[in-house]
C-alpha positions, -999 to +999 in steps of 0.1 A: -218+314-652-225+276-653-252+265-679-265+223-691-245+226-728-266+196-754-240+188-778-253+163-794-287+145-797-292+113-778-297+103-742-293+120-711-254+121-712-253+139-738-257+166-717-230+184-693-223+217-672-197+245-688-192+277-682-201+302-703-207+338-709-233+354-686-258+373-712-267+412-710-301+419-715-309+441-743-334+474-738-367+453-737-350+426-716-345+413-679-317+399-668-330+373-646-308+351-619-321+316-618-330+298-586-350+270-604-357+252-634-373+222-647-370+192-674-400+187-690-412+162-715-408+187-737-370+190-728-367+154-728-380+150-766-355+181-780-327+160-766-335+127-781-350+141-811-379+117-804-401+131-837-430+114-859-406+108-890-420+131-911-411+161-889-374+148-888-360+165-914-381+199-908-373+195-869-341+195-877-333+221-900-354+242-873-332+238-846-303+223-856-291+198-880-266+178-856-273+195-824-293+224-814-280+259-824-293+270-795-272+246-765-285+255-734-318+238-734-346+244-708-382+261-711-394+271-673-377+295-648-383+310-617-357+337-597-349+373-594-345+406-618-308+408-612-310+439-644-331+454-667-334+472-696-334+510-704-373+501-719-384+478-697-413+491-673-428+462-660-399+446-637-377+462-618-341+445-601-351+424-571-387+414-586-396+377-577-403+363-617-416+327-631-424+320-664-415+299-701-391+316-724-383+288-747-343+277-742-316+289-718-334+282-689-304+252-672-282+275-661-277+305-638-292+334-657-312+341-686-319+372-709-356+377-713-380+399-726-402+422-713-433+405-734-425+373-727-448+346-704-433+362-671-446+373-642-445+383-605-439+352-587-468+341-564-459+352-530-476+319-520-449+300-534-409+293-534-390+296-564-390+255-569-431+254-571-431+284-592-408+269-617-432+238-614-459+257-634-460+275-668-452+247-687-478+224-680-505+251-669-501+266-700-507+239-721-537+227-703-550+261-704-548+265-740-557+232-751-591+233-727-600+268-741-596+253-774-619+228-763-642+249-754-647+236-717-674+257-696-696+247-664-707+211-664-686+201-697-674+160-691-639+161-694-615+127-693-581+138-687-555+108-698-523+111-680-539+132-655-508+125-626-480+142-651-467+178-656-500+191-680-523+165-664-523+179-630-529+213-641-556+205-666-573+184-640-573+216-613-581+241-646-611+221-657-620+216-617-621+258-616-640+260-653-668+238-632-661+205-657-671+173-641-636+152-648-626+119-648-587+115-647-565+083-660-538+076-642-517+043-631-526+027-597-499+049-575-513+084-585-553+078-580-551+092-552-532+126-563-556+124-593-587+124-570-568+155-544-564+175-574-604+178-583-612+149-604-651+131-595-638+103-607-605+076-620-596+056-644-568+030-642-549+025-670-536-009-657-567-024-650-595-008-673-605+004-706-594+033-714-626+053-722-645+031-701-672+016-729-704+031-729-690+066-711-694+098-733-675+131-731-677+164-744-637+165-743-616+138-739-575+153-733-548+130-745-516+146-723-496+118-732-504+107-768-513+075-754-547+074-771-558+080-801-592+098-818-602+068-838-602+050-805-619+083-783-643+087-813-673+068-804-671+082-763-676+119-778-705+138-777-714+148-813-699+183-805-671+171-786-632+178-791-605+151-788-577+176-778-544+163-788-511+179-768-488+151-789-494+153-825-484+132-853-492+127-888-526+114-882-535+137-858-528+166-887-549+148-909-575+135-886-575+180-878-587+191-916-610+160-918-627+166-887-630+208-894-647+201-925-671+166-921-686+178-886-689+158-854-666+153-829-631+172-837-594+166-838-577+199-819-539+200-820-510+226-820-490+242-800-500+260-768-493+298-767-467+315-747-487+347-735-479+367-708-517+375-699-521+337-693-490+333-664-508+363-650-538+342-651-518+311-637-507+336-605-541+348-599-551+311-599-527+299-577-531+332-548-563+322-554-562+286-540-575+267-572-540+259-583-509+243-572-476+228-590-469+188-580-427+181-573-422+144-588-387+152-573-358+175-573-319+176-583-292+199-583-279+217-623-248+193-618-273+161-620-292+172-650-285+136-668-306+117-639-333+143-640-337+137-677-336+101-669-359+100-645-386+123-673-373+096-699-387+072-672-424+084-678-432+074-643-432+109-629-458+125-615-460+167-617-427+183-624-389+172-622-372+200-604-341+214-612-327+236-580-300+261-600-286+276-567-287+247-548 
């Protein structure tokens, strides 16, 4: 089968297609055939090793000291149950699937297991919108639980027009939050479809706008920081961080133990409850993925490129059969 092979860290070329042994799923697995993929800053970061320093050395002895021991990269997927399993009971061959399963996902099939964060594909979508989801509406659904949004809770949402921020704009718009979204000029508009009241823009004001007061301000991007959110929190408010560094660790076990406004970090989780939730959402009408663009498996450099960028807006599309 072909398959995106990183043998190296670095930028986008360090990436190319191979051929390589098509996996057999194990008794709590499904075998599923790819139709889409998709690179997302989280991709984009493994490749170039782009780490706070002092998670070099424990990033790397993690996943690989020189490259990653695990060389096809990729973290969302949507396509069909080509096999399953003598265990497996949820899926069955020719089940429409999305979901994250963390690596393998650029190329033409994938070994996953039954437990994982999959699901029945919405029937509302194709295989390319599907893919556009579980990665960023999984983060943005754990990090505003965490945060403990509810009806009427003032959210600002920074980096609202990428991958996380366009789900966690439409996920606070369902949890009834009143949201204001910061974006760059060319996506205020997007920002503003998707459910937020109200915009910031980052080019041309202060970002929070002095005197404004949340009761959770989401950095997406890990272009702000809580020493400059603290004084726009409510006293109970959360600064939820989705890019962490060294501060942010320390700013965590301060915050948990002096009171007032608090430093959340982490990493989302990867349950399979919350794509089920994700489906529901989208059948439902109160979600929907954003395409900054699509390529084919063979252009996987210029899709990295163009995440490297950091002037998409939604997903970057990888179409596997295409």
């Amino acid at each position: 089968m072909k398959a995106v092979l990183q043998r190296a860290y670095g930028t986008p070329d360090v990436l190319a297609l191979a051929e390589v042994p098509q996996p057999l799923p194990r008794d709590n697995e499904v075998l599923v055939r790819i139709r889409a993929t998709t690179v997302t800053s989280g991709d984009a970061r493994m490749r170039s090793f782009t780490v706070p320093a002092v998670f070099w050395l424990p990033g790397r002895l993690a996943i690989g000291i020189t490259r990653p021991r695990k060389p096809v990269p990729g973290v969302e997927f949507a396509g069909e149950v080509e096999a399953v399993g003598r265990a497996v009971t949820r899926f069955r061959p020719g089940d429409a699937v999305f979901g994250l399963d963390v690596g393998g996902c650029h190329a033409e099939y994938k070994c996953v297991p039954e437990t994982a964060a999959i699901a029945l594909k919405p029937q509302t979508l194709g295989f390319e919108e599907a893919a556009a989801l579980p990665f960023g509406g999984l983060t943005a659904l754990h990090f505003l639980r965490a945060g403990g949004i509810r009806a009427g809770s003032r959210v600002l949402i920074n980096g609202a027009s990428g991958a996380v921020g366009v789900a966690a704009v439409q996920l606070a718009r369902h949890f009834g939050a009143d949201i204001t979204g910061v974006c760059s000029t060319a996506n205020l508009d997007l920002v503003r479809s998707l459910g937020a009241g109200s915009t910031l823009d980052y080019t041309k004001a202060d970002v929070p706008a002095p005197g404004a007061v949340y009761d959770i301000i989401f950095d997406t991007v890990g272009t702000l920081s809580f020493g400059r959110c603290r004084a726009s929190l409510a006293p109970d408010g959360r600064y939820l961080a989705a890019v962490m560094g060294l501060a942010e660790i320390g700013q965590m076990l301060w915050t948990s133990i002096a009171g007032g406004p608090r430093v959340i970090g982490g990493v989302a989780g990867e349950r399979r409850e919350d794509v089920e939730t994700l489906r529901q959402l989208v059948e439902a009408g109160a979600l929907r993925p954003v395409i900054d663009s699509r390529y084919r498996l063979d252009d996987i450099a210029a899709a990295h490129a163009r995440v490297d960028s950091g002037r998409k807006r939604g997903s970057v599309v990888i179409a596997v059969d295409g």
